[in-house]
N, C-alpha and C positions, 0 to 999 in steps of 0.2 A: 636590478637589471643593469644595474651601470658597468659591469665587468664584460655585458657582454656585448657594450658597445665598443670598451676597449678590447676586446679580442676581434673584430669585426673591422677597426679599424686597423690592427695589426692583420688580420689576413689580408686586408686589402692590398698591402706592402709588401706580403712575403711569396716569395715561390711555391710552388709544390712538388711535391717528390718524383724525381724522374719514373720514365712512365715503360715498362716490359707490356709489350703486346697491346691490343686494344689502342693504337694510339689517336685513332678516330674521334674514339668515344669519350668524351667527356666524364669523370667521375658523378654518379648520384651526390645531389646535398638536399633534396627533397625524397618524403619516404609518407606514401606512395608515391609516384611521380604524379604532376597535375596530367590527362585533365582530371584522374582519382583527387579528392583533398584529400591536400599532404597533413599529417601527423607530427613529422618529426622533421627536424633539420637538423642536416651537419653545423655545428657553429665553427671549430677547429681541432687542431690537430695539440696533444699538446707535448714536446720533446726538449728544446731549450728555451731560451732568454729571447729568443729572437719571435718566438710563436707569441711571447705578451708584451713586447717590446719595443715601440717602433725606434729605429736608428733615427740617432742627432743629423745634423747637417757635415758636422766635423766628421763623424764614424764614416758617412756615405762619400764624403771626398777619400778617407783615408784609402779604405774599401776600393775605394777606382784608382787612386795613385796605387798601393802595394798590391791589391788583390785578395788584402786578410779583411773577414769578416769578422772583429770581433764579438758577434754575438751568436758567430754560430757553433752549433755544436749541441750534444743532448746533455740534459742535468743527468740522466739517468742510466742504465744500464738495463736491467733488470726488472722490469716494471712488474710485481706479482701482487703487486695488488692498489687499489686505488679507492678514496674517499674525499667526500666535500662538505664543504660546510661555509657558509659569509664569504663562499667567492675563493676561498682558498682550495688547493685541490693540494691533496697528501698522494703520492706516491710510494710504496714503498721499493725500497732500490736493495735485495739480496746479493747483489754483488757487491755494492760502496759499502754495505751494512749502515743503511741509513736511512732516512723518511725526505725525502726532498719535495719540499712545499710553492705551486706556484700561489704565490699571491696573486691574483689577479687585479684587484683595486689598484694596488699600490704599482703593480707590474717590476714585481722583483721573485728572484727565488732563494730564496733558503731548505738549510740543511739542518736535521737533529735527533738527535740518538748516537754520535760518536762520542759523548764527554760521559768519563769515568767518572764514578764507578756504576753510574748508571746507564751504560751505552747498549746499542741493538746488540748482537751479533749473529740473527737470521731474522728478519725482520718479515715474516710469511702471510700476515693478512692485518686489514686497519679495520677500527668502526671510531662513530664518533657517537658521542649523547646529545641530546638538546644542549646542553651548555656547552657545549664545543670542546670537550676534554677528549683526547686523543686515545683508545685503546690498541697497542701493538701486540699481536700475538709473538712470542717470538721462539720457532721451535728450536733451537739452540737450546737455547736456557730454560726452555720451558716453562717459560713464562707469561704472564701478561704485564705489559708496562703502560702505565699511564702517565702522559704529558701535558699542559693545558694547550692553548691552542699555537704558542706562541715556542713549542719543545720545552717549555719546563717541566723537567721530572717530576712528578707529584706520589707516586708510588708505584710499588710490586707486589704480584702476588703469584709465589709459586704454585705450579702444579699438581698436585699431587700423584704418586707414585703409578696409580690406576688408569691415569692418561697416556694412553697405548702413543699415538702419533695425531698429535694437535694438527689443525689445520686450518681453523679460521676462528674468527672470533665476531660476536654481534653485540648490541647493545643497544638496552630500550632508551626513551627518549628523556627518561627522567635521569638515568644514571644507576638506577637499584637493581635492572640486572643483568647479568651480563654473562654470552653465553658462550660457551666453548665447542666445538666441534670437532670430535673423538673421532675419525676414521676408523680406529682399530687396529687389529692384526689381521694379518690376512686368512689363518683360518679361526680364529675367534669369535666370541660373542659380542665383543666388546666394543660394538659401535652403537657412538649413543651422545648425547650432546648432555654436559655440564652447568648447571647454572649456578653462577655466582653471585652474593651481592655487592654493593658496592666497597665492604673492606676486605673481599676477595674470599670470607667466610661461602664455603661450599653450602647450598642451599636444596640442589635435587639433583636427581640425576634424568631422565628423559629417552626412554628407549631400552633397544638390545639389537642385535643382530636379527635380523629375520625381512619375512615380505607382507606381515598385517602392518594395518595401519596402526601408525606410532611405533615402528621397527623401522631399522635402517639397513643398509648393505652400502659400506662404503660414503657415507654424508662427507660431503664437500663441504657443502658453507650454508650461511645462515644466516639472516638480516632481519630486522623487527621495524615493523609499521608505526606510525606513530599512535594506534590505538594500541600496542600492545600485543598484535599479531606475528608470532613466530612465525617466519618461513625457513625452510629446512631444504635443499636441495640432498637429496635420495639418489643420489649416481647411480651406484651399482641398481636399484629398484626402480630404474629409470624416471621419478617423479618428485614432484616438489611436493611436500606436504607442510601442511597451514596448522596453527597450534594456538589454543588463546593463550593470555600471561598466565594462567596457572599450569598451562603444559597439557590442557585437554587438547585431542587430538577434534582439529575440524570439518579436513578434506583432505583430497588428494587429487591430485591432474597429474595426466600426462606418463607415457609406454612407450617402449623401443620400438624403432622405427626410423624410416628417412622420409616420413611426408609430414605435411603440415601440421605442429603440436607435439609431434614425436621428439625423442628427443636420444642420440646416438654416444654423445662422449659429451657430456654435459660438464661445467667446468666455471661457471660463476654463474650470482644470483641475485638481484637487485630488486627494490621494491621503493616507491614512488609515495609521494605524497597523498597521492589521490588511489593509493591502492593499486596500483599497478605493478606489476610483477615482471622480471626482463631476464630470462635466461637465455645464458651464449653455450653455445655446441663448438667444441673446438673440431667438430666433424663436418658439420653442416658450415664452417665459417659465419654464422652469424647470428645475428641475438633473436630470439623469439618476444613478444610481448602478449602477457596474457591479464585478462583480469582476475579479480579473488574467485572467480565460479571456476576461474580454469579455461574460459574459453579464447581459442588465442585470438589475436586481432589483426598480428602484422608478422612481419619478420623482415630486419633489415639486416643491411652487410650481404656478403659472398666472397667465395674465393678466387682472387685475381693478385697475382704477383710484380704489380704495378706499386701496391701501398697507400692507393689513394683514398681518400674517405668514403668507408663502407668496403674498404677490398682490405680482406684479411687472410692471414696463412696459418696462423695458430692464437687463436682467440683464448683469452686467459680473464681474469676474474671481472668483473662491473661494482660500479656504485651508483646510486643515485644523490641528490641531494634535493633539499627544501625548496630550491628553486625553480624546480620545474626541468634540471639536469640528467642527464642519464652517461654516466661515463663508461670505456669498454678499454680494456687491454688486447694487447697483439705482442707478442712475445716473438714472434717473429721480426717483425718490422721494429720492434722497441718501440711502442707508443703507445698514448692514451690518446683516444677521441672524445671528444663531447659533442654531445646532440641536445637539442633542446625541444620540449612540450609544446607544439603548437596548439593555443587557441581555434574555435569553429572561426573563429571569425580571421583570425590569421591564416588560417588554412581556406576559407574558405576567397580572402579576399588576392591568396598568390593564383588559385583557378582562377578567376578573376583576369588578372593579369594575363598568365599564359594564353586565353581569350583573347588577350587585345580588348579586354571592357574595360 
């Protein structure tokens, strides 16, 4: 938890993003709002050096005599996709062709995947394993590259020929398997997710084209539980589908629609420590949460062109991490948010507060 006292104290110091419309209203950082207890909190925003970094005494004179900020500015471009793990958060940046890492403890950021001969060059979705090894899908190269936690290369493993168009990649908690997400061709069979083990030796294949369960139309992405629970976002079949580690099929939630549950231009897919499930609708601007039966619980964010926490214009892929984290891309705005897991008793002691008890 200590990363996220340093970010807490870093918001405490920084601005927020200027504000279109609504200028009344306050941005949501509780989710439900009290007197409902809250669930979820906004923690920050994450963009440059300045979101984990509070300014020296030197910087803040500089800053008032010239008017330059040297800490502002985004690390990123491009943010398409996002992962965490010990506090560090991986972004990857399609435009720099790079993975840009905030450290949070340390409050520094680094860059890795530009040094030959081993560098990104489309860097389109992360996963990380229990031991913090880094997996970059990269559809350029069509490949997967893995780094340890720190960007060192560790290896590659081609694609193979059969891999229509790559588009995310998952990975269980031990590291043995790791799974690829085949979107396909457009009028094709050939959507279907890859699983590989850990020397990138092809292991199954998982699906086809179709609307039964254990068939895809279109799969997005993919992320695995720490018991070993495949989840599978279903785009085009509007629904997430649940899978154990040997690839048996075990449910399915969720049908097009714009009410609650439904789900209309679905577009990342996150899963939680405690089994919790978090799909974002680049339609509906905001993330759903649901549990493993499928029933939803919440839904936070919406679309407001303000860009303050919880207002989004084009919502793009999620992570979660061990920590109780839930992160969301905005491709619009260029940023990553993180929200955090409230406890009953954190949640139930901020009604508390807004009470005045």
């Amino acid at each position: 938890m200590v990363w996220i006292a340093c970010l807490l104290l870093v918001a405490g110091c920084a601005t927020g993003p200027s504000d279109v419309g609504d200028e009344d209203e306050p941005p949501q950082t509780l989710w439900p709002k009290p007197p409902t207890q809250p669930r979820f909190e906004f923690v920050t925003m994450l963009q440059g050096i300045s979101d984990i970094r509070v300014p020296t005494e030197e910087q803040r004179l500089k800053q008032r005599l010239t008017g330059v900020d040297e800490l502002k500015g985004k690390a990123y471009h491009t943010p398409s996709a996002v992962a965490s793990r010990a506090g560090r958060v991986y972004v990857a940046d399609t435009l720099q062709n790079a993975i840009v890492v905030f450290d949070i403890p340390r409050r520094r950021i680094f860059t890795f995947g530009r040094r030959e001969p081993n560098s990104v060059q489309r860097p389109q979705s992360l996963a990380i394993d229990g031991g913090g090894l880094v997996y970059v899908l990269d559809t350029l190269l069509k490949s997967v590259l893995v780094f340890d936690s720190l960007g060192l290369h560790l290896k590659t493993f081609k694609l193979e020929d059969d891999v229509v168009k790559p588009v995310d990649v998952a990975v269980n908690k031990e590291g043995t398997q790791v799974y690829v997400v085949d979107r396909g061709s457009l009028r094709g069979d050939d959507h279907k997710i890859l699983v590989y083990g850990a020397d990138g030796t092809r292991l199954s294949i998982l699906g086809s084209r179709g609307r039964e369960p254990g068939q895809f139309d279109i799969p997005l992405a993919a992320c695995v539980h720490t018991d070993g629970t495949l989840a599978v976002l279903d785009a085009g079949n509007f629904r997430v589908q649940l899978f154990d580690q040997n690839g048996e099929f075990i449910r399915e939630f969720g049908s097009a629609g714009t009410g609650p549950g439904n789900f209309s231009r679905p577009r990342g897919l996150a899963i939680d420590e405690t089994g919790l499930l978090y799909v974002s609708d680049a339609k509906f601007n905001n993330f759903q949460v649901f549990n493993q039966e499928g029933e939803l619980l919440m839904a936070i964010g919406g679309m407001k062109l303000r860009g303050g926490p919880g207002e989004y214009a084009l919502l793009g892929r999620m992570g979660a991490d061990e920590l109780g984290h839930v992160f969301v891309t905005d491709l619009f705005f260029r940023k990553v948010e993180v929200y955090r897991r409230l406890s009953d008793e954190e949640g139930q002691a901020l009604v508390a507060r807004s009470n005045g008890t």
